[in-house]
VEXDREN-2710 file (C-alpha; in Angstrom, 1 decimal):
% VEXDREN-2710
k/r/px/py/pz
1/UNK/17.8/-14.2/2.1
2/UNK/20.2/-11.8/0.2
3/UNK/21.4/-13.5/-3.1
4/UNK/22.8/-10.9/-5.2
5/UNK/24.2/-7.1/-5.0
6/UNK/25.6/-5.2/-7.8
7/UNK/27.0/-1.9/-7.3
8/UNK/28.4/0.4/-10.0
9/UNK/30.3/3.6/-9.5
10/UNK/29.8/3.3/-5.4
11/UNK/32.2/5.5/-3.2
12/UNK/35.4/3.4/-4.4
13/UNK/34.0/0.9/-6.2
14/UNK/33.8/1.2/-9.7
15/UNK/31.5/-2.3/-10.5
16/UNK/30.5/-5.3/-8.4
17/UNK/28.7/-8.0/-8.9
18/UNK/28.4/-10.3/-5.7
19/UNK/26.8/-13.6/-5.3
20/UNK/25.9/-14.5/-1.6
21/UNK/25.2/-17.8/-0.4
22/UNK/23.4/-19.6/2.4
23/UNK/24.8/-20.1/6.0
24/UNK/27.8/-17.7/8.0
25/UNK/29.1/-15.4/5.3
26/UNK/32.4/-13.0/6.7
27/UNK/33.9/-10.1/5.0
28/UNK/37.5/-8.9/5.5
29/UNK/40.6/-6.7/4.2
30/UNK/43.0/-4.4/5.8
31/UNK/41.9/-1.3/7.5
32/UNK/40.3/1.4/5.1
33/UNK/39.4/-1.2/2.9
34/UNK/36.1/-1.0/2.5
35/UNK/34.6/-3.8/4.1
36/UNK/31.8/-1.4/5.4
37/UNK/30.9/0.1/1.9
38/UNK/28.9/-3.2/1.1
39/UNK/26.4/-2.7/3.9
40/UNK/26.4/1.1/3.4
41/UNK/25.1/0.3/0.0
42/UNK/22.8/-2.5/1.0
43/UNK/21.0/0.0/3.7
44/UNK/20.9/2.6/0.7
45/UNK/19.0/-0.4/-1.8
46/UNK/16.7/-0.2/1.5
47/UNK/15.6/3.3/1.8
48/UNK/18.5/5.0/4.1
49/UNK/19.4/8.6/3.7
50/UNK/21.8/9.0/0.7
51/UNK/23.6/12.1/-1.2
52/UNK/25.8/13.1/-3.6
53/UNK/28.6/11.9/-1.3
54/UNK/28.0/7.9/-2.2
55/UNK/29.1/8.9/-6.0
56/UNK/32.3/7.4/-7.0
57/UNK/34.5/10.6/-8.6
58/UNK/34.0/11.4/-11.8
59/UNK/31.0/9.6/-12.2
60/UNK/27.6/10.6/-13.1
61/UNK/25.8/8.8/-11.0
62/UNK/25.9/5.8/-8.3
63/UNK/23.5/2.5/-8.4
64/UNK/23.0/-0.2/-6.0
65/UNK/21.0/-3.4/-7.0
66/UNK/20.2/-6.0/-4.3
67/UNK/18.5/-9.4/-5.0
68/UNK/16.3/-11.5/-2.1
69/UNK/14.5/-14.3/-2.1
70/UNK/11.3/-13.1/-1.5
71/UNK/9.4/-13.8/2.0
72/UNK/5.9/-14.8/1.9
73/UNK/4.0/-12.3/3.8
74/UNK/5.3/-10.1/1.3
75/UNK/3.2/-11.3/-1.2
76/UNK/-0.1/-9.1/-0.5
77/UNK/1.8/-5.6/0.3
78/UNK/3.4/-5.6/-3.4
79/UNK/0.0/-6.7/-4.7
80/UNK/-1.9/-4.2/-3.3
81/UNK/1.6/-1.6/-4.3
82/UNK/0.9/-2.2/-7.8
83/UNK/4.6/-4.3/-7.5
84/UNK/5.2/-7.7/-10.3
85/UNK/5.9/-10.9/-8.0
86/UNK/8.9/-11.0/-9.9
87/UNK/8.8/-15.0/-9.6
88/UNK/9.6/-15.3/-5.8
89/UNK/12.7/-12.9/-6.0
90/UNK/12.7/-9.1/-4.7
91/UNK/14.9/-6.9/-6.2
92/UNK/15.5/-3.5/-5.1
93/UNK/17.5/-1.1/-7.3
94/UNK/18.3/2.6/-6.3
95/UNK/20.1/5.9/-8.6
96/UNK/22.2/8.3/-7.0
97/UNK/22.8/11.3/-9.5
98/UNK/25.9/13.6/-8.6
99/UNK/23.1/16.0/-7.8
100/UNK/21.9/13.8/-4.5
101/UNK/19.0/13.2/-6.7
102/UNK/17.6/9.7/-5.7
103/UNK/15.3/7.1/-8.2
104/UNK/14.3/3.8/-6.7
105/UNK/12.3/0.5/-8.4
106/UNK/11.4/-3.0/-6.7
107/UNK/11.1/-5.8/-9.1
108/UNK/11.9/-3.2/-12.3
109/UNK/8.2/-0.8/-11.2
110/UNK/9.4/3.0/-9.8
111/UNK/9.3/2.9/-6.0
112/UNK/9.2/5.2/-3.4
113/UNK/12.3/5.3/-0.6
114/UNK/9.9/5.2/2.2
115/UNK/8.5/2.1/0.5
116/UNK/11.9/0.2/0.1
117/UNK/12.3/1.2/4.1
118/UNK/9.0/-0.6/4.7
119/UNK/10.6/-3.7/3.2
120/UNK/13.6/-3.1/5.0
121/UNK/11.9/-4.4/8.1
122/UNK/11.0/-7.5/6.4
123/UNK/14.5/-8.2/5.1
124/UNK/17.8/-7.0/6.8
125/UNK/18.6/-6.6/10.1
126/UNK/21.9/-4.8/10.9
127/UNK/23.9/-5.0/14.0
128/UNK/26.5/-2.4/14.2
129/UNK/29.6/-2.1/16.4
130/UNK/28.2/0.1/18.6
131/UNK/25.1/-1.6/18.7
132/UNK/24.7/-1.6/22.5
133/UNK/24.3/2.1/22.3
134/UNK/20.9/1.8/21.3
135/UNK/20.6/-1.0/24.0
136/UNK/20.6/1.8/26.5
137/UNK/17.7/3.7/25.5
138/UNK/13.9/2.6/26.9
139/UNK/12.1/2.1/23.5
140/UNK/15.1/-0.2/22.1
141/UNK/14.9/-2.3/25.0
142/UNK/11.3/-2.6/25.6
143/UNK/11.5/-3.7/21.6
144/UNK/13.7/-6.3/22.2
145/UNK/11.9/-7.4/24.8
146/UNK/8.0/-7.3/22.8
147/UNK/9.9/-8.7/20.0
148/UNK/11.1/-12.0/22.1
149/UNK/8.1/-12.3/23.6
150/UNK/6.0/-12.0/20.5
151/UNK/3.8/-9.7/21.8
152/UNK/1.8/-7.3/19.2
153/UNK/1.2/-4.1/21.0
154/UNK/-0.6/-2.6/18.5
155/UNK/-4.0/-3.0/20.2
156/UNK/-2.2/-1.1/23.3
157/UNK/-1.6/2.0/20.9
158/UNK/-5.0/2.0/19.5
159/UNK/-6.6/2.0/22.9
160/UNK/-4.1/4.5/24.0
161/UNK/-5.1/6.5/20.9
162/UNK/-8.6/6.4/21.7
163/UNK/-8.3/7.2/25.1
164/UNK/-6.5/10.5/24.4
165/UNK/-9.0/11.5/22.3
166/UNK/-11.4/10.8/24.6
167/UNK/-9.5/13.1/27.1
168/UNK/-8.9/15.7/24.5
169/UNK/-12.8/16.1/23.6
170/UNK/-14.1/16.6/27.2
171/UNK/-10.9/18.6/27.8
172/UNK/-12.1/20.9/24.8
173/UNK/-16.2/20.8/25.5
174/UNK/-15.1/22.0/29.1
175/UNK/-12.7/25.0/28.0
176/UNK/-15.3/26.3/25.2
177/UNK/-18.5/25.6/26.6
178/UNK/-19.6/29.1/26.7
179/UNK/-18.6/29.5/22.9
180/UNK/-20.2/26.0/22.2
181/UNK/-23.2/27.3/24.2
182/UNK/-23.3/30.5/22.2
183/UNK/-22.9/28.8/19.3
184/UNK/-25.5/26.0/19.5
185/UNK/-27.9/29.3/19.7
186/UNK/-27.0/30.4/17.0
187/UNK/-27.4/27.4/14.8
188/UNK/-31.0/26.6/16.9
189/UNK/-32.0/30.3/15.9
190/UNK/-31.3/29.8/12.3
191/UNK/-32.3/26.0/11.8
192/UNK/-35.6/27.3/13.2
193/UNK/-36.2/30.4/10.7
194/UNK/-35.5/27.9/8.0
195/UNK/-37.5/25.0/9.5
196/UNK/-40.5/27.3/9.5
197/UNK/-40.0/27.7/5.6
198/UNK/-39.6/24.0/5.6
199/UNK/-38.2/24.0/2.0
200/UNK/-38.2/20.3/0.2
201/UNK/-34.8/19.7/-1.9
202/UNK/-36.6/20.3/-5.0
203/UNK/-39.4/22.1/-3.9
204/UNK/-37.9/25.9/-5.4
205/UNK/-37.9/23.9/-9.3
206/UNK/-41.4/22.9/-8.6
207/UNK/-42.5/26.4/-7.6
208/UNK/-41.5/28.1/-10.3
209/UNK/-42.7/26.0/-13.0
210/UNK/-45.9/26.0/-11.6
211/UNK/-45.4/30.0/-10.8
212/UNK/-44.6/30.5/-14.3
213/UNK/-47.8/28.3/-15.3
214/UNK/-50.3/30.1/-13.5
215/UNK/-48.8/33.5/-14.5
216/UNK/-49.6/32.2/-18.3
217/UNK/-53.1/31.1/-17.4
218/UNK/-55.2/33.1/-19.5
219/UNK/-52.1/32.7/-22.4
220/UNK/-52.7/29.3/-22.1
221/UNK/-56.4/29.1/-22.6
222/UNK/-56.7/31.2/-25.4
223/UNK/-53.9/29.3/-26.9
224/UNK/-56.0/26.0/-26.6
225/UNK/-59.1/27.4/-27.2
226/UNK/-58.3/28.7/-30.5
227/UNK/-56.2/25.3/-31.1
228/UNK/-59.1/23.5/-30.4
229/UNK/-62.1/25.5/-33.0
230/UNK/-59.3/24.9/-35.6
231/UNK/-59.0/20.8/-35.1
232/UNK/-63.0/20.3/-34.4
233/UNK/-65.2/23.3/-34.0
234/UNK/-64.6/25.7/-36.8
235/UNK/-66.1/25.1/-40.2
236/UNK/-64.4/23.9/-42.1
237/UNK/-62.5/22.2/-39.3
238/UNK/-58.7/20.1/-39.8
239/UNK/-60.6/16.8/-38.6
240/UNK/-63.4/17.8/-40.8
241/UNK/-61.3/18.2/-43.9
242/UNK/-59.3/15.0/-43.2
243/UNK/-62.7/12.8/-43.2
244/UNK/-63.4/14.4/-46.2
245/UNK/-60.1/13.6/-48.5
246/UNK/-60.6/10.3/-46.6
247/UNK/-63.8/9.5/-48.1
248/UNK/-62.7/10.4/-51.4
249/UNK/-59.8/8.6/-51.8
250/UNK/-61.4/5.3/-50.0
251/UNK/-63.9/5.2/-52.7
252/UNK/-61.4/4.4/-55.5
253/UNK/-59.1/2.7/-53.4
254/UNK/-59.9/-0.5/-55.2
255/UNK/-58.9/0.6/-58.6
256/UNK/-55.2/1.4/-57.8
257/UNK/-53.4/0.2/-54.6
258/UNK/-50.4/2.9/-55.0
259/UNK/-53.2/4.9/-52.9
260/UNK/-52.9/2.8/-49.8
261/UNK/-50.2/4.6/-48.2
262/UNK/-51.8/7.8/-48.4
263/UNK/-55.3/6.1/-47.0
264/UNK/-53.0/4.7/-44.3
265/UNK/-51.6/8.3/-43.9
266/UNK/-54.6/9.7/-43.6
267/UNK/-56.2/7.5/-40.9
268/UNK/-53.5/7.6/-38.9
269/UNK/-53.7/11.4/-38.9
270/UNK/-57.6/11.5/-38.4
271/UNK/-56.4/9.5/-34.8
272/UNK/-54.0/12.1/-33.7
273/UNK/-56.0/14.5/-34.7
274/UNK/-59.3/13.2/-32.7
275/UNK/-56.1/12.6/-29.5
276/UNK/-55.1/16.1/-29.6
277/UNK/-59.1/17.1/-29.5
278/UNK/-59.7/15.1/-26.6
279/UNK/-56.5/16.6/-24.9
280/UNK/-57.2/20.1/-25.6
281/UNK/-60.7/20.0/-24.4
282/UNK/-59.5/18.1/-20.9
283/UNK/-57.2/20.5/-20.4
284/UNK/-59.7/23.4/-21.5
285/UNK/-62.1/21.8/-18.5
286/UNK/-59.1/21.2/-15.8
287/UNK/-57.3/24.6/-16.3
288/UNK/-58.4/27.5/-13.8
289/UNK/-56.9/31.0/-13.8
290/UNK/-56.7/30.3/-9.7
291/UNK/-55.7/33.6/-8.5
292/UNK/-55.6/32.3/-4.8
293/UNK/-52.8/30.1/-5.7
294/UNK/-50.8/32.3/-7.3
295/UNK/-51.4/34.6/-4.3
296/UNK/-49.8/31.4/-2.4
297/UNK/-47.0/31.0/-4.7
298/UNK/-46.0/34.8/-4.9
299/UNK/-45.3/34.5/-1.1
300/UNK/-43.6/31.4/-0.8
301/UNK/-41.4/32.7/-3.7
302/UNK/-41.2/36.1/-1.8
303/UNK/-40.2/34.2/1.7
304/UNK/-37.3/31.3/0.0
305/UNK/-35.7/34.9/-1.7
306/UNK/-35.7/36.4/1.9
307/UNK/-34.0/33.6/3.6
308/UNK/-31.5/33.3/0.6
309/UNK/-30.6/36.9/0.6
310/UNK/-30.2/36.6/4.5
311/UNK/-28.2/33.7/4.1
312/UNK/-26.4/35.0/0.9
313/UNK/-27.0/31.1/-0.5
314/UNK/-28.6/30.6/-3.7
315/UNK/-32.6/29.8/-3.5
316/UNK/-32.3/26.3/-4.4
317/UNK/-29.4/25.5/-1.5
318/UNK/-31.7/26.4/1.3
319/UNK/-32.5/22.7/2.0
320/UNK/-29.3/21.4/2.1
321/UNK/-28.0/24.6/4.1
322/UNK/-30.8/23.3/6.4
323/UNK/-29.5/19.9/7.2
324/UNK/-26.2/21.2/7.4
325/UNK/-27.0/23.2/10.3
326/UNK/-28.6/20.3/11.3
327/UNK/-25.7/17.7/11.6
328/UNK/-23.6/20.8/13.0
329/UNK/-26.4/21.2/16.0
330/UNK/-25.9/17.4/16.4
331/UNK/-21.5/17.7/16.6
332/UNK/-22.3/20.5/19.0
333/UNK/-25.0/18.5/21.3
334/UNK/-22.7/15.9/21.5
335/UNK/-19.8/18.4/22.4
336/UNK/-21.8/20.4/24.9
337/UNK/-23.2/16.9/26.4
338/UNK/-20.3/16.2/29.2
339/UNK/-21.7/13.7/31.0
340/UNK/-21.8/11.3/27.7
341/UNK/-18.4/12.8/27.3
342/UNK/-17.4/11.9/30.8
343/UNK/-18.6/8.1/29.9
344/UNK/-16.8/7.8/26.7
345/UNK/-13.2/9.2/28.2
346/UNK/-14.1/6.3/31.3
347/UNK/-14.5/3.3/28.6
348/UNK/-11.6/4.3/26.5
349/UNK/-9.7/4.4/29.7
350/UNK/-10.9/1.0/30.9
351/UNK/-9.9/-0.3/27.4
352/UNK/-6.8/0.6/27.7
353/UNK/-6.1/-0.5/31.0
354/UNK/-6.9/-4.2/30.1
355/UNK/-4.6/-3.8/27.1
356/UNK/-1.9/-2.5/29.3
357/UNK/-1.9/-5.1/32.0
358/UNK/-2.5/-7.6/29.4
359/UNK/1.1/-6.7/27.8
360/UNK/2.7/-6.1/31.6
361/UNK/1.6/-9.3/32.6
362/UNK/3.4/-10.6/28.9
363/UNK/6.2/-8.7/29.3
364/UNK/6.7/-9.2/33.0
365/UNK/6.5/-13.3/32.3
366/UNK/9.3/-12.5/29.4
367/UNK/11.6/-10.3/31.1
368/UNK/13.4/-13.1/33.1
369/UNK/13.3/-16.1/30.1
370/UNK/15.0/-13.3/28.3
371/UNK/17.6/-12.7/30.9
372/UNK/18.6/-16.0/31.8
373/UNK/19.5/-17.0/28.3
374/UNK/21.3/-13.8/27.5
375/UNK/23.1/-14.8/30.7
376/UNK/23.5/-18.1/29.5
377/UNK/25.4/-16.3/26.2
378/UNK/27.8/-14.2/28.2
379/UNK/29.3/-17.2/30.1
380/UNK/29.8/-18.4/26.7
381/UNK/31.7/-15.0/25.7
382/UNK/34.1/-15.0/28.4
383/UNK/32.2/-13.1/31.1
384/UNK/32.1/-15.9/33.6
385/UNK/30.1/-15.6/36.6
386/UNK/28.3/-12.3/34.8
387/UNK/24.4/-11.8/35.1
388/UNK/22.4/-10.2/32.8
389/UNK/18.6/-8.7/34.1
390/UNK/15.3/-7.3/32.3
391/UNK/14.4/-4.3/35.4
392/UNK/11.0/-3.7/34.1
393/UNK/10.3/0.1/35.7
394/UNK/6.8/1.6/36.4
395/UNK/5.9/4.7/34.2
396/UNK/4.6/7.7/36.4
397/UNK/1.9/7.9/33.9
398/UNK/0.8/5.3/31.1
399/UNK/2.1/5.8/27.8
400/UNK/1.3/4.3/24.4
401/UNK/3.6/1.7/25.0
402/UNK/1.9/0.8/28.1
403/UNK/2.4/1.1/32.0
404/UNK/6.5/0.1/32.1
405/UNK/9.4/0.8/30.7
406/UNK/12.5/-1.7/30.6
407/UNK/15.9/-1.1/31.2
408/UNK/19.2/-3.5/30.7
409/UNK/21.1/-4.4/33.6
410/UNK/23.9/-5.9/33.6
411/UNK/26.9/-7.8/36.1
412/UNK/30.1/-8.1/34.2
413/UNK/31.4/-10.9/36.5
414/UNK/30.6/-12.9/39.5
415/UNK/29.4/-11.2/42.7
416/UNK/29.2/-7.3/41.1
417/UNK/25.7/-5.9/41.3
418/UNK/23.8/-5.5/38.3
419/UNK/24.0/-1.9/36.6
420/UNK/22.6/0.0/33.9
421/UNK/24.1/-1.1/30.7
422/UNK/25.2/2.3/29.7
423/UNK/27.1/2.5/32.7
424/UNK/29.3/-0.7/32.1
425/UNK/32.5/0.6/31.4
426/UNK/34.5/-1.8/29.4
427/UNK/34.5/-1.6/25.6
428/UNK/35.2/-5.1/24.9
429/UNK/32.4/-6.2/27.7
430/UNK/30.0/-3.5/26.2
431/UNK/30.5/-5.4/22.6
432/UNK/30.2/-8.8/23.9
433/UNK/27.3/-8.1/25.8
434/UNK/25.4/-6.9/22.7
435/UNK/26.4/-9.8/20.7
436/UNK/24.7/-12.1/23.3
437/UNK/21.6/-9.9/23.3
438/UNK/21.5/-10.0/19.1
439/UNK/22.6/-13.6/19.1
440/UNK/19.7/-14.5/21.8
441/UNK/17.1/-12.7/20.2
442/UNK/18.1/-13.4/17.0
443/UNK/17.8/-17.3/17.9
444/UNK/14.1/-16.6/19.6
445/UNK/13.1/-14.8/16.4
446/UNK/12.2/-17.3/14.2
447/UNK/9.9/-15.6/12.3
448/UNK/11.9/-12.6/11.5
449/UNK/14.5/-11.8/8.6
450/UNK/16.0/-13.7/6.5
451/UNK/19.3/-12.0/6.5
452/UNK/21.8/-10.8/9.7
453/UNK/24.4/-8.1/9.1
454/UNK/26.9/-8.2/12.1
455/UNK/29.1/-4.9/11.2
456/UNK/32.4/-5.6/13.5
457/UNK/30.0/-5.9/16.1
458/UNK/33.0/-8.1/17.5
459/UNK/35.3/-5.3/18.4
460/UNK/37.2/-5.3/21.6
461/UNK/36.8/-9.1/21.6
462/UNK/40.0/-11.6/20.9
463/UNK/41.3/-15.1/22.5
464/UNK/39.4/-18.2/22.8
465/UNK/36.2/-15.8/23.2
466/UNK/36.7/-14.7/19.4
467/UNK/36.3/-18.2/18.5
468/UNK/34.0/-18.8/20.3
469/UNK/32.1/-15.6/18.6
470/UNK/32.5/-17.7/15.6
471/UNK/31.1/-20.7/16.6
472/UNK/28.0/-18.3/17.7
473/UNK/27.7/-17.2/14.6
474/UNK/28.2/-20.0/12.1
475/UNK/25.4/-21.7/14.6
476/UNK/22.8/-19.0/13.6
477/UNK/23.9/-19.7/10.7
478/UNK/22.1/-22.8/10.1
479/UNK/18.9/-21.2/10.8
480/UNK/19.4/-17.9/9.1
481/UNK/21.4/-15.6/6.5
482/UNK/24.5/-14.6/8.7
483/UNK/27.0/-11.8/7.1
484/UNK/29.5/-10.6/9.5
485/UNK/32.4/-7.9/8.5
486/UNK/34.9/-8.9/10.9
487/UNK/38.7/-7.9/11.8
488/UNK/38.9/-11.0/13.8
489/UNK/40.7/-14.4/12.3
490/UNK/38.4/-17.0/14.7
491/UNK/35.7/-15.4/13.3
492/UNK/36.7/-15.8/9.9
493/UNK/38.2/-19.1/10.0
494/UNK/34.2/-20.1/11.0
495/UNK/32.5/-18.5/7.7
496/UNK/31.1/-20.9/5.0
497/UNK/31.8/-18.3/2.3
498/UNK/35.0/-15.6/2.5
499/UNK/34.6/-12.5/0.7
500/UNK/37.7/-10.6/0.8
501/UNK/37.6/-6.8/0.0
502/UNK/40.8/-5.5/-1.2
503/UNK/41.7/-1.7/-1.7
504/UNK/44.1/-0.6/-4.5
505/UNK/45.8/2.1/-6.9
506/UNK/44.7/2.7/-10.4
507/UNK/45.4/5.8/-12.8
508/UNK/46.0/7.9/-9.8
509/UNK/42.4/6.8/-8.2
510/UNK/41.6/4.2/-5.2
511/UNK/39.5/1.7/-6.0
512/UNK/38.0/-1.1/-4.1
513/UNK/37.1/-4.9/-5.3
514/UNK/35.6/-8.0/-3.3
515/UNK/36.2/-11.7/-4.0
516/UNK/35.2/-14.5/-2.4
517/UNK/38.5/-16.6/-1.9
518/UNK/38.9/-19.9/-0.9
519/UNK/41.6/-23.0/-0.4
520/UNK/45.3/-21.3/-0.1
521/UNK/44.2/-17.5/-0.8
522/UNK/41.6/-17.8/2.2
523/UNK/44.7/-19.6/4.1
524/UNK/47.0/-16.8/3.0
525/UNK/44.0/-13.9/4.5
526/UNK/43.3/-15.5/7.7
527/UNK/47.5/-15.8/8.3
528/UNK/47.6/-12.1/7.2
529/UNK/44.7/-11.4/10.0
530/UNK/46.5/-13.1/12.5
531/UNK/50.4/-11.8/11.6
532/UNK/50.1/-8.5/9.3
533/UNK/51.4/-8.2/5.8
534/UNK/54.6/-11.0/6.3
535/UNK/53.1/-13.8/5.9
536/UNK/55.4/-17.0/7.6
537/UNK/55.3/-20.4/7.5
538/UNK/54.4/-20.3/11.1
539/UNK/51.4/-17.8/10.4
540/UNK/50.1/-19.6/7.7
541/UNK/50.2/-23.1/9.2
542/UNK/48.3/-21.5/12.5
543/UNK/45.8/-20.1/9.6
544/UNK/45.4/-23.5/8.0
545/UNK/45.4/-24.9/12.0
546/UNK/41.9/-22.5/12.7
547/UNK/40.5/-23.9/9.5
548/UNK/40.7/-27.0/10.3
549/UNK/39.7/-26.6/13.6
550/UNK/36.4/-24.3/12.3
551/UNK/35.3/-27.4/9.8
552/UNK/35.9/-30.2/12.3
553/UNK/32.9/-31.8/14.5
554/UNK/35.0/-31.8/17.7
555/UNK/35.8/-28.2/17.0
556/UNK/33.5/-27.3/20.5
557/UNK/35.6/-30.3/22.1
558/UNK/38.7/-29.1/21.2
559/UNK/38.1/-25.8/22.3
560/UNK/37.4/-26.7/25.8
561/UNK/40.7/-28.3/26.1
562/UNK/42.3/-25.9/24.9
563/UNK/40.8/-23.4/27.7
564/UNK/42.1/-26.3/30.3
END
C-alpha cells in the first residue's frame, strides 16, 4: 500500500508532501489542474521514462519520493540486491537533473531504474482512461486472462525455448554438414599427430630437467667424486680431521664444561659429515652417463618442438591444445550426429506440447468464468442486456505463449452479436467496459498489488451509472489500496479520503498544491463538480445529499429506487 509521496520542484509543483490512507482514495480539481501530475510522478518513483521535461522552471533538479508498505515476497529480491529491509517500509526516491540526468535509491542504497520497474510489478497497478486500448491487443488479453486464472506459463516458455533450440541445432548441422564434415577432419587429423606424441601435462618440465641432468653427467660425477676424497678418502680427510679435534677436546672435557658446546658442535658435524659420505657415494654407485637415454630424450625434445612450431603454441601447451581439440571433436560429433539431433528436437517438442495443452485446457476452463462475471459488471454499469465473451482463437503455429490466442468480444446491449472490442464504437461503452474488466480482475487478484490507480478511467460515464462506478470502487476498496483521479461528483462523493489538487498564480509562475479536504470544503468541491465555479445553495445541498447518500448502509437501496 502507498503511504507517503513527496515531490519537490515537479512540473508545477514546487513541494508536496502527501499522506495516503487505506480504502477508496479520489483526486479532483478543475481542468488543467494537475490531478494527473501525482501519478506521473508515482510511475517515475517506479522506473518510467523521464527527462528534463518533469523539472519545475528554474529549478535545478526534480525529486519524487514514494513510501510503501512493504509486501512480503519482497523480502528475498532486496536481500539478495544488496537493499536494507528498511523495517517493513519500501521507499523509492528518484533525481531528475535539468540535464535529464536520472539517480534512483530504494530504502536510502543507489538503485538502478530497471530495478525500481521490477518492483513496479509488485506494487502499483495503473488503469488509464484509455485503458481498453490495450484490451484490444492479443498479449494484453491473453494476460488478463493467465492472470485470473492463475496460471504460471513460465514452464510453457521454457519448453518453447528449448524446443527452438532444438530446431535451430538440427536446422544448422543440416545446412553445414559438409563444413562440419570438413572440419571434424581436420580436428581428427591433428588430435591424431598429437596423440601419437601423447604428451602428459607436465611431461615437457620433466624432460628437460632430466635432459639437462644427463647432459651434466660426467660434470656431475667428477663433482661428487672429488667431494667425496675430500670428506673420507683423502688424507687428511674433513671426517678425519673432525675425529681428531674431537678426541682432543673430549679428553679434557671434564676439567672445564665451557667446552661442551663445542664437543656438541663437533659431533653433530662428524654426523652430517658421515650423511653427506653415504650420499655421495650412493649417488656415485646410481649415476650412469646413459647415452641411450639421452639419445631418447634428444628426440622427444626434437618431436614436442616440431609439433609446437607447427602449431605455433608454446612447448608446454601441447597437452592442453590436445584436449581442446578433443572436446571440439566431441561438439562436432554431436553436431554431425542427426539422428540424436532428430530425437532431441522430437522430445523438446513433446515437452512443449503437454505444457501447451496443459495451459489451453486452463485457459479454455477460465475463459467463460471470466466472461460471465465481467458480464455480470456491465449490467451493473448501465449496459443492460450486454454480453461480454473470452473467443479463445487457434494460432496457425504454436508460439511461446502456447497454441491460442484470446480476443475480447463484446455485445453492448441485449440481442447485438458479440464484436471485437476494438470495434465497439461508443466512447462511454468503451470506458465502462474496461472498468468492469479492471474491477473483475482486480477482485479475482487477490494476491496481486497493494495499490490501484484508476486515472479518469471513468470518462464518458455520468447518471446513476457514475454512482454506481463509485460504489464499485469504494467496494474494492475494502480489499485493496484504491486511488482514483476522477472528474465525476458520484465518484467522489464515495472516496474515504479527498485530495483536492488546486492550480494557482504566484510571482508570475503557475503552481500546483493538493489537500486532502473534508467536512464543508469537500461539500463545497463536490457542489463545484456538479455546478461549476457558482456555488448555490441548491448545488451544495445536492453535494451534501450524495455525501450522505455515499456514507449510508442503504445507499445500494436507495439507489435502486431511485432508478424506479
Amino acid at each position: 500500500m502507498l503511504r507517503r509521496l513527496n515531490l519537490r520542484d515537479f512540473v508545477i509543483v514546487p513541494e508536496l508532501e502527501l499522506d495516503f490512507a487505506a480504502g477508496f482514495s479520489v483526486l479532483t480539481g478543475e481542468t488543467g489542474a494537475g490531478k494527473s501530475i501525482l501519478v506521473d510522478a508515482l510511475q517515475l518513483a517506479l522506473g518510467s521514462r523521464g527527462d528534463a521535461g518533469v523539472v519545475r522552471e528554474g529549478a535545478a533538479r526534480a525529486e519524487i519520493s514514494a513510501e510503501f508498505d512493504r509486501p512480503a515476497h519482497l523480502n528475498d529480491w532486496l536481500e539478495e540486491a544488496g537493499f536494507e529491509d528498511g523495517g517493513g517500509t519500501l521507499l523509492l526516491r528518484r533525481v531528475i537533473d535539468s540535464q535529464g540526468k536520472s539517480r534512483a535509491w530504494i530504502n536510502g542504497s543507489s538503485a538502478t531504474v530497471s530495478q525500481l520497474r521490477e518492483l513496479a510489478d509488485s506494487l502499483l497497478d495503473i488503469h488509464g482512461q484509455h485503458a481498453w486500448q490495450g484490451l484490444t491487443r492479443a498479449p494484453a488479453v491473453r494476460a488478463l486472462l493467465d492472470n485470473y486464472a492463475g496460471l504460471d506459463t513460465s514452464a510453457l516458455g521454457r519448453a518453447y525455448g528449448a524446443w527452438k533450440q532444438a530446431s535451430d541445432n538440427l536446422a544448422a548441422a543440416e545446412t553445414r554438414q559438409t563444413d562440419l564434415l570438413r572440419e571434424r577432419e581436420r580436428l581428427a587429423w591433428q588430435i591424431g599427430e598429437v596423440a601419437r606424441l601423447s604428451p602428459g601435462l607436465d611431461e615437457w618440465d620433466a624432460l628437460n630437467t632430466e635432459h639437462q641432468r644427463l647432459a651434466h653427467a660426467a660434470s656431475l660425477l667428477d663433482a661428487v667424486r672429488g667431494a667425496l676424497d675430500a670428506l673420507t678418502e683423502a688424507e687428511p680427510s674433513a671426517e678425519s680431521q673432525t675425529d681428531g679435534a674431537l678426541t682432543l677436546l673430549e679428553k679434557v672435557l671434564d676439567y672445564d664444561a665451557r667446552l661442551l658446546p663445542a664437543v656438541e658442535a663437533l659431533r653433530g658435524a662428524q654426523a652430517q659429515l658421515q650423511d653427506a659420505g653415504h650420499t655421495l657415494s650412493a649417488y656415485m654407485h646410481g649415476t650412469e652417463l646413459e647415452p641411450a637415454r639421452m639419445q631418447e630424450l634428444d628426440e622427444r625434445i626434437s618431436a614436442w618442438l616440431t609439433l609446437a612450431r607447427r602449431y605455433r603454441r608454446p612447448p608446454a601447451e601441447l597437452a592442453h591444445l590436445l584436449s581442446q581439440w578433443q572436446s571440439e571433436l566431441q561438439a562436432l560429433d554431436a553436431a554431425t550426429d542427426l539422428a540424436a539431433l532428430n530425437a532431441a528436437l522430437a522430445a523438446a517438442r513433446s515437452m512443449f506440447e503437454q505444457e501447451a495443452q496443459r495451459v489451453s485446457r486452463e485457459r479454455a476452463n477460465a475463459a467463460p468464468k471470466l466472461a460471465a462475471a465481467i458480464t455480470q459488471a456491465m449490467q451493473q454499469l448501465g449496459m443492460s442486456g450486454g454480453l461480454f465473451e473470452v473467443s479463445l482463437l487457434k494460432q496457425e503455429q504454436p508460439q511461446s505463449f502456447g497454441l491460442e490466442s484470446a480476443e475480447f468480444l463484446v455485445a453492448g446491449h441485449a440481442g447485438s452479436t458479440p464484436r471485437p472490442l476494438a470495434k465497439v464504437a461508443s466512447g462511454g461503452e468503451l470506458s465502462r467496459i474496461a472498468l468492469a474488466i479492471a474491477v473483475t480482475t482486480c477482485q479475482q487478484d487477490s494476491g496481486g498489488v497493494g495499490t490501484l490507480i484508476f486515472d479518469e478511467i471513468d470518462a464518458g460515464v455520468g447518471g446513476a451509472v457514475a454512482e454506481i462506478v463509485g460504489r464499485l470502487m469504494k467496494q474494492l476498496g475494502r480489499e485493496r489500496q484504491v486511488l482514483a483521479v476522477t472528474h465525476l461528483p458520484q465518484v467522489a462523493a464515495c472516496a474515504d479520503q479527498h485530495l483536492l489538487v488546486a492550480k494557482a498564480q504566484h510571482a508570475g509562475l503557475t503552481l500546483s498544491t493538493v489537500q486532502a479536504v473534508a467536512g464543508e470544503a469537500r461539500v463545497a468541491e463536490i457542489a463545484r463538480m456538479l455546478g461549476g465555479e457558482r456555488l448555490s445553495s441548491t448545488s451544495m445541498a445536492h453535494a451534501q445529499e450524495m455525501l450522505d447518500l455515499s456514507a449510508s448502509p442503504s445507499t445500494k437501496t436507495r439507489s435502486k429506487k431511485a432508478k424506479s
